[in-house]
C-alpha positions in Angstrom: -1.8 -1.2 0.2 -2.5 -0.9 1.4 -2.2 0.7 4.5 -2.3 4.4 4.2 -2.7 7.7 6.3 -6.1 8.4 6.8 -8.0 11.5 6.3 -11.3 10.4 6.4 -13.0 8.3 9.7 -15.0 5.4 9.9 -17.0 5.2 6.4 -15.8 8.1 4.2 -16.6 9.1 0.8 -20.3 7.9 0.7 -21.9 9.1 -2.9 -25.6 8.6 -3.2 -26.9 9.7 -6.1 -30.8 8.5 -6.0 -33.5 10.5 -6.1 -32.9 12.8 -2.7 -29.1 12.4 -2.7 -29.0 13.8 -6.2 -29.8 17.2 -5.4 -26.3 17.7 -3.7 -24.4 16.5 -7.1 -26.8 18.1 -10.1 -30.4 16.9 -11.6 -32.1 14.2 -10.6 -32.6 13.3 -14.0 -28.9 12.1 -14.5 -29.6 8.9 -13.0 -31.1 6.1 -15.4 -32.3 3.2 -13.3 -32.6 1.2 -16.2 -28.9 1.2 -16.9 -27.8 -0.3 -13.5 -26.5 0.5 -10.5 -22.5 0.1 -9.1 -21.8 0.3 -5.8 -17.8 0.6 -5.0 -16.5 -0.4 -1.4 -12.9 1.3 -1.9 -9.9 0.4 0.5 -7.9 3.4 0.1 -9.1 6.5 2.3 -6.4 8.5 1.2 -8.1 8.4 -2.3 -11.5 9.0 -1.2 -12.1 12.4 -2.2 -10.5 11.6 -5.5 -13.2 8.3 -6.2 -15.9 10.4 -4.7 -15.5 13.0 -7.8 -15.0 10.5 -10.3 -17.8 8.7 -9.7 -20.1 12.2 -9.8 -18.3 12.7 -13.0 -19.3 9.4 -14.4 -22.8 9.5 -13.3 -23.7 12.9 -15.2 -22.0 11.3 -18.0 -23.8 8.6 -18.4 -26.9 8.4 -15.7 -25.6 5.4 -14.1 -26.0 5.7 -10.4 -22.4 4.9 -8.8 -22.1 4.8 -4.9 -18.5 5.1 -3.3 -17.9 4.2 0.5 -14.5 4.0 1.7 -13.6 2.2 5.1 -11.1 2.7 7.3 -7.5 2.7 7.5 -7.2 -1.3 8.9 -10.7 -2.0 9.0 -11.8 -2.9 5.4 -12.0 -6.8 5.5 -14.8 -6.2 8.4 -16.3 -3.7 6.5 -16.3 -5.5 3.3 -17.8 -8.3 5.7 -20.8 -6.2 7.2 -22.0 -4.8 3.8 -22.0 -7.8 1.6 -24.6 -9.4 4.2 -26.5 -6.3 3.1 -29.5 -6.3 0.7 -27.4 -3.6 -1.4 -24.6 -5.1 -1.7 -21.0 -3.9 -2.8 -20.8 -4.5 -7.0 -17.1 -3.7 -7.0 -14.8 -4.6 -4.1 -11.2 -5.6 -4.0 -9.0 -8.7 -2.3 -5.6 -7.9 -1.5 -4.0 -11.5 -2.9 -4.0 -14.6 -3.1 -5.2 -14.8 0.7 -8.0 -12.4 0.6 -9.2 -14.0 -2.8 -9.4 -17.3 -0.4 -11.7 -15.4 1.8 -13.9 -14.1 -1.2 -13.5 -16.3 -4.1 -17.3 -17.3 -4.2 -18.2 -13.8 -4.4 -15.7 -13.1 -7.4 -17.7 -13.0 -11.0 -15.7 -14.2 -13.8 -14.0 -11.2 -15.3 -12.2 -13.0 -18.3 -14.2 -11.1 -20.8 -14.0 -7.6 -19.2 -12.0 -4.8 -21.0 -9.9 -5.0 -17.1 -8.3 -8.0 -17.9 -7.9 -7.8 -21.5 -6.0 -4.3 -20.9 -3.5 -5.6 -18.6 0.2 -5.3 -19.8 0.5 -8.7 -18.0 -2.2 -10.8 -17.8 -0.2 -13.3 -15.2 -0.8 -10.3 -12.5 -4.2 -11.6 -12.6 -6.0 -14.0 -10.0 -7.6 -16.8 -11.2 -10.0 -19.6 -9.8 -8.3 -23.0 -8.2 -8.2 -24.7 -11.9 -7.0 -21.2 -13.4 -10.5 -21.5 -16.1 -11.8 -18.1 -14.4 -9.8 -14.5 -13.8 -11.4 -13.6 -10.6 -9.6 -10.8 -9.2 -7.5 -7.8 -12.0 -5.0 -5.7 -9.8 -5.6 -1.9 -10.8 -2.6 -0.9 -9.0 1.0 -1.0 -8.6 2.7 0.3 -6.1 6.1 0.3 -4.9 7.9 1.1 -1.1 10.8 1.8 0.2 12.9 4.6 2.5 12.2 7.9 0.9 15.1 10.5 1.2 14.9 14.4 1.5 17.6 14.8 -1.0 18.8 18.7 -0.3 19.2 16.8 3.2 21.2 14.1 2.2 23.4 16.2 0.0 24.1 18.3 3.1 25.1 15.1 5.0 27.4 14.1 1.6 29.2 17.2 2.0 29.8 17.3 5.4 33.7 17.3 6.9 32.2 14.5 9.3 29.9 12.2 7.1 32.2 9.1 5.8 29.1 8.2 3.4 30.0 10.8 0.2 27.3 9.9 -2.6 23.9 8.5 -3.2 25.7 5.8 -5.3 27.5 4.1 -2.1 24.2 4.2 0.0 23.2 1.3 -1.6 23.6 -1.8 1.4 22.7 -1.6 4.9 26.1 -1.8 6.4 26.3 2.1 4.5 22.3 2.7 5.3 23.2 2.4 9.3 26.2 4.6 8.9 24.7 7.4 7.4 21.8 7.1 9.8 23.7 7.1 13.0 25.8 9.8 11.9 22.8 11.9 11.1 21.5 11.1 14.2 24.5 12.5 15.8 25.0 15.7 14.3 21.2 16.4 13.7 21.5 19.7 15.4 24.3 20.5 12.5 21.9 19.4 9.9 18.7 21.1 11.7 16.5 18.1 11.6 15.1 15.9 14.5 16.1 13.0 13.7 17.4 10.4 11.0 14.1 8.8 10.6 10.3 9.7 11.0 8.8 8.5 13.9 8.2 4.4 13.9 4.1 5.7 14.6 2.3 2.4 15.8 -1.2 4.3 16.1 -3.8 1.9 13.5 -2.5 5.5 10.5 0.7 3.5 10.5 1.6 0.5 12.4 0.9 -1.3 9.1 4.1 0.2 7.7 6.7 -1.9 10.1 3.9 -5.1 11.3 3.2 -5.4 7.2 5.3 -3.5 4.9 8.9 -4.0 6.7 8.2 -7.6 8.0 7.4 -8.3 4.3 11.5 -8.1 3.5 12.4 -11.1 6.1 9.3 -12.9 4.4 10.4 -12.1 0.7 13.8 -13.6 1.4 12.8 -16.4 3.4 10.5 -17.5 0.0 13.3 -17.0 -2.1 15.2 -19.2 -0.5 12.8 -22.1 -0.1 10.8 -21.3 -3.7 7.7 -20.5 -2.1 7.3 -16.6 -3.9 3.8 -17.7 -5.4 2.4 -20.4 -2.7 1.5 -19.6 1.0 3.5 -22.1 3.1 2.0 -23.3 6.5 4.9 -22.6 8.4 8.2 -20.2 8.6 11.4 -20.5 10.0 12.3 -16.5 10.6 15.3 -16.7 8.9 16.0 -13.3 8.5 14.4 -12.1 11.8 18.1 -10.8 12.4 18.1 -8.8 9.8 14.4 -7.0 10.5 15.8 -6.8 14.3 18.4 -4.7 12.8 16.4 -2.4 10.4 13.7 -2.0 13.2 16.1 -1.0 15.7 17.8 1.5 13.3 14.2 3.3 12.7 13.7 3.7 16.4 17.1 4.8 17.7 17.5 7.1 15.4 14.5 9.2 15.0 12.8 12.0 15.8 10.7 10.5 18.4 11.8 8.9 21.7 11.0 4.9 21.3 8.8 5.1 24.5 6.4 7.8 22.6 5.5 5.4 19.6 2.3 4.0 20.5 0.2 7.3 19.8 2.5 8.4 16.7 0.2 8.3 13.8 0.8 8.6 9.9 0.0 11.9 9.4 2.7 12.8 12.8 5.1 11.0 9.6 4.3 13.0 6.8 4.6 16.4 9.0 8.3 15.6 10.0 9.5 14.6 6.7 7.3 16.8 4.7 9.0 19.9 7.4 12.6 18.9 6.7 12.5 17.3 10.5 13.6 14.0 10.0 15.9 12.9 6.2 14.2 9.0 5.5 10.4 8.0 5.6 9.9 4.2 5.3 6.6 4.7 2.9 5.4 4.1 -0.3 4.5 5.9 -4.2 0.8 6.5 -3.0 2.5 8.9 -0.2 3.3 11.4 -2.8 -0.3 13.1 -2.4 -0.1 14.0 0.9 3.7 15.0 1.3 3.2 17.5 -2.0 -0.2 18.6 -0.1 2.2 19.5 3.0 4.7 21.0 0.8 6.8 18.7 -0.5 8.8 19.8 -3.9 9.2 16.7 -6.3 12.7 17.6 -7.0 13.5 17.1 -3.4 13.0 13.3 -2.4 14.2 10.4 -3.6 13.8 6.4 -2.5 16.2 4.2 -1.3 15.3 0.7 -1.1 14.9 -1.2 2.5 18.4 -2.5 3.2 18.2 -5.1 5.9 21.7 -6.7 5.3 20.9 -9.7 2.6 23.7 -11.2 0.0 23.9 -9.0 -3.3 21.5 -6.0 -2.0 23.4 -3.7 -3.9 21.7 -4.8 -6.8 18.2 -4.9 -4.9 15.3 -2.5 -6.2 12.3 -1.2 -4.0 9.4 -3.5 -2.9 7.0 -3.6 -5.5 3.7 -5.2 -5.7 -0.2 -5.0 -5.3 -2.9 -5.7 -2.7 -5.3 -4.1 -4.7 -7.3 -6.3 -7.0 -10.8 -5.3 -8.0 -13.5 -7.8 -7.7 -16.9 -7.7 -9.3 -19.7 -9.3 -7.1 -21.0 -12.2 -8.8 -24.3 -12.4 -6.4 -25.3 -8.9 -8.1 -27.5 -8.7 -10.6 -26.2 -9.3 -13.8 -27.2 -5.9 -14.9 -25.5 -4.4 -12.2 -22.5 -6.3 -13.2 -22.3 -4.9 -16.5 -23.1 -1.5 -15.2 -19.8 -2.3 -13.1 -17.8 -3.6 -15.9 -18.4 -0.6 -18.0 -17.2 1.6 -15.1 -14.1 0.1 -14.9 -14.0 -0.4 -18.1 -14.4 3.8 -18.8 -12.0 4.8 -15.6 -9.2 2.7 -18.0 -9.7 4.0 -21.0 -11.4 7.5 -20.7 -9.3 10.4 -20.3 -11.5 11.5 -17.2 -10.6 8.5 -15.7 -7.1 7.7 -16.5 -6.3 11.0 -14.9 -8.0 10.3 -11.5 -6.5 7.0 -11.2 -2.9 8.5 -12.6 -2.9 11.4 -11.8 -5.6 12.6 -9.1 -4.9 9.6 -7.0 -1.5 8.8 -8.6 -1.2 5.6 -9.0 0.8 3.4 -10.9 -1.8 1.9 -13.3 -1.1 -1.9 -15.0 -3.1 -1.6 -17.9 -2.2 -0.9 -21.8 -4.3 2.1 -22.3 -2.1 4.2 -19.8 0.8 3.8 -22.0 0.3 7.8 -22.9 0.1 8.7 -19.0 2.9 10.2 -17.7 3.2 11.0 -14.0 4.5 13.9 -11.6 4.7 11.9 -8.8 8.8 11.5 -8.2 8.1 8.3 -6.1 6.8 6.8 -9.1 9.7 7.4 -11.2 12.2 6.6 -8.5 10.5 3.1 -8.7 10.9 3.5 -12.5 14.5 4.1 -13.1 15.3 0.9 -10.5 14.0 -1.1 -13.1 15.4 0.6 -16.0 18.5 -0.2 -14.2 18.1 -3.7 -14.3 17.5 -3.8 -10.4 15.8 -7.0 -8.8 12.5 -5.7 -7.4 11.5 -7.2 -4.1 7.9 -8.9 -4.5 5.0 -8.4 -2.0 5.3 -11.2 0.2 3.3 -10.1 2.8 -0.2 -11.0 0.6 0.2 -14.2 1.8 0.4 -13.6 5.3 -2.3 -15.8 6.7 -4.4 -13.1 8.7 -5.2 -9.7 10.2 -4.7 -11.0 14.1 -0.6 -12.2 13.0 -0.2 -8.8 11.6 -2.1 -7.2 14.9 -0.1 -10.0 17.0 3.3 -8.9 15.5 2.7 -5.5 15.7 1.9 -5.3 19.5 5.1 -7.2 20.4 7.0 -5.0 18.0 5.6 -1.6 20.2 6.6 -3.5 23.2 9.9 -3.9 22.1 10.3 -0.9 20.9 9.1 0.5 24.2 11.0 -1.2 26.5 8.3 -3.3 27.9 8.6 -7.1 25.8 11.6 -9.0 24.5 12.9 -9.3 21.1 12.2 -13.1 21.8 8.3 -12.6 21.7 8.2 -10.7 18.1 10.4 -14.0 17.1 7.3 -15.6 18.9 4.7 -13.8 16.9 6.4 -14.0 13.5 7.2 -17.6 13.7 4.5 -19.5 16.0 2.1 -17.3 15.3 2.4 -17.8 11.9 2.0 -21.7 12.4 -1.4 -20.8 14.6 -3.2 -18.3 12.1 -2.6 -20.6 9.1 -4.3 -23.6 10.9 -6.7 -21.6 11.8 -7.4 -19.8 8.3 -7.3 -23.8 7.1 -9.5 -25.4 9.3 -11.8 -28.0 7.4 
């Protein structure tokens, strides 16, 4: 995730509690130096705030000394670069799969032992060394995505003497997806809205949604097909590059926003126009419950559809549902500063202080046993929910293996520049396929 509208610049969140940063949080005597120290790089800056006040919390309640820094939206794997060459290291820090485990796995302590792993309701989520003897990397995390529906706007398109799409039920394939769009798109001005969709924002707050999140569906059935779901294949076909043509091109020609204006739409831009009743769908995920209640949102009102992009048997299909976010506990640390950062984790998962930030406070989806008494008020969350209750096939997270940053970057400029008029559909085929090939060899070399 992750991937998320960004309220905080650059390096947000920073909690020093040593001796002069102290002052700012309570006594200096909190802190025990004796007990260890954790330092947390964090990927999420919508959650920032939320791990900044959780980690005072812990520190007065116990006098370990926890830092937080959070980097910015697209920008933690250079961040996560730049501070582990740093004397004071990162303790905690997170890989988003397979692939970024790749990246880190000498860096990753063995967390077999730790009450993170133990506690998970499926130990399989876990990441594990190249012979499977170590857990390396536990997901804390799971999230799911999809198209997120202003449902007292939908119902007014239901009952309409023009809409040929009459219940939630029969919106359930992309053939009915495209109909209700465009016929929303047509008689906006009856239902008072801008647009069928959000803007299609490719400013760095939410490009990642359509160059990561939507190219993920043409990815996830492509690996279906060929068995390749757990294995990062060298090459791919673009087998369903029809299909995300098709979903793309219903986003931008029927929004709120003009498809020339998309390349300084930003995430927040999003939120506004569905959070304002402006636009009825919002490709976007659970964690964007926060800031759609915080711009006025009322849980009863939205729902989430799952991405349609045209497949065999998507009626029975269920939102995308996955992690990127697996925590990491440096192994170069010392190894009192590893325990310090075991017992963290081990507290945010199993104190009630801590199950609330993570559940509630940051609302997320949490994998772990001891959460089994949580319940949520986050609606997105229980849309996800009641998918699977209905026996719905969840679509995995197939963009973890995506071989790097640059095909993501590369695929997302030639997506603007379709979009915009400026580039061919032909060079986002380019980008997906061959540049897939390039970036893997690359990521391979030696």
């Amino acid at each position: 995730m992750k991937k998320q509208i960004t309220r905080a610049l650059a390096v947000a969140a920073v909690l020093t509690l040593g001796a002069t940063g102290l002052a700012a949080c309570g006594s200096s005597t909190n802190v025990d130096e004796s007990k260890g120290k954790v330092y947390y790089l964090n990927f999420k800056p919508e959650s920032a705030d939320q791990w900044k006040a959780i980690a005072e919390t812990y520190t007065k309640e116990t006098g370990v000394q926890v830092t937080v820094e959070t980097a910015a939206s697209n920008t933690y794997e250079q961040t996560l670069k730049s501070e582990m060459a740093k004397s004071e290291a990162p303790t905690l820090f997170q890989v988003n799969g397979p692939v970024g485990l790749a990246n880190w796995k000498d860096y990753c302590d063995d967390l077999t032992n730790t009450a993170i792993y133990k506690q998970l309701t499926d130990q399989g989520q876990a990441l594990t060394s190249d012979d499977g003897s170590q857990i390396l990397a536990v997901p804390y995390v799971q999230e799911s995505y999809g198209i997120i529906y202003n449902k007292d706007l939908l119902n007014q398109y239901f009952d309409a003497s023009w809409s040929s799409v009459k219940s939630i039920d029969d919106l359930n394939n992309f053939k009915a997806l495209k109909t209700v769009a465009t016929e929303i798109q047509s008689h906006k001005d009856d239902l008072g809205v801008g647009g069928a969709f959000t803007s299609a924002g490719f400013d760095s707050s939410s490009d990642w949604r359509f160059k990561t999140q939507l190219a993920n569906q043409p990815l996830y059935f492509e690996f279906k097909d060929n068995g390749s779901t757990t294995t990062q294949p060298a090459t791919v076909k673009g087998t369903y590059l029809d299909n995300f043509k098709n979903i793309f091109d219903l986003y931008i020609n029927n929004s709120t926003t003009d498809k020339t204006q998309l390349s300084s739409k930003t995430g927040d831009d999003a939120n506004s126009e569905f959070s304002l009743g402006e636009a009825v769908f919002y490709q976007n995920g659970t964690w964007a419950w926060t800031d759609m209640s915080n711009a006025g949102m009322e849980a009863d009102n939205v729902g989430m559809l799952p991405i349609y992009i045209g497949v065999d048997g998507e009626e029975n299909q269920g939102l995308t549902t996955g992690s990127e976010n697996y925590w990491c506990i440096n192994t170069k640390a010392s190894d009192l500063d590893k325990q310090a950062t075991a017992d963290f984790l081990e507290w945010m998962i199993t104190s009630d202080e801590g199950k609330n930030a993570l559940a509630t406070e940051m609302g997320f989806s949490t994998p772990f046993k001891t959460f089994s008494d949580v319940t949520t008020d986050n609606p997105l969350i229980d849309a996800a929910a009641a998918y699977t209750e209905e026996g719905r096939e969840s679509v995995t997270w197939a963009y973890t293996m995506i071989p790097s940053e640059q095909w993501k970057n590369d695929l997302g400029s030639a997506m603007l520049e379709y979009a915009q008029g400026t580039g061919s559909w032909d060079k986002v085929v380019s980008a997906f396929v061959d540049g897939w090939a390039s970036e893997y060899a690359a990521s391979h070399e030696g």
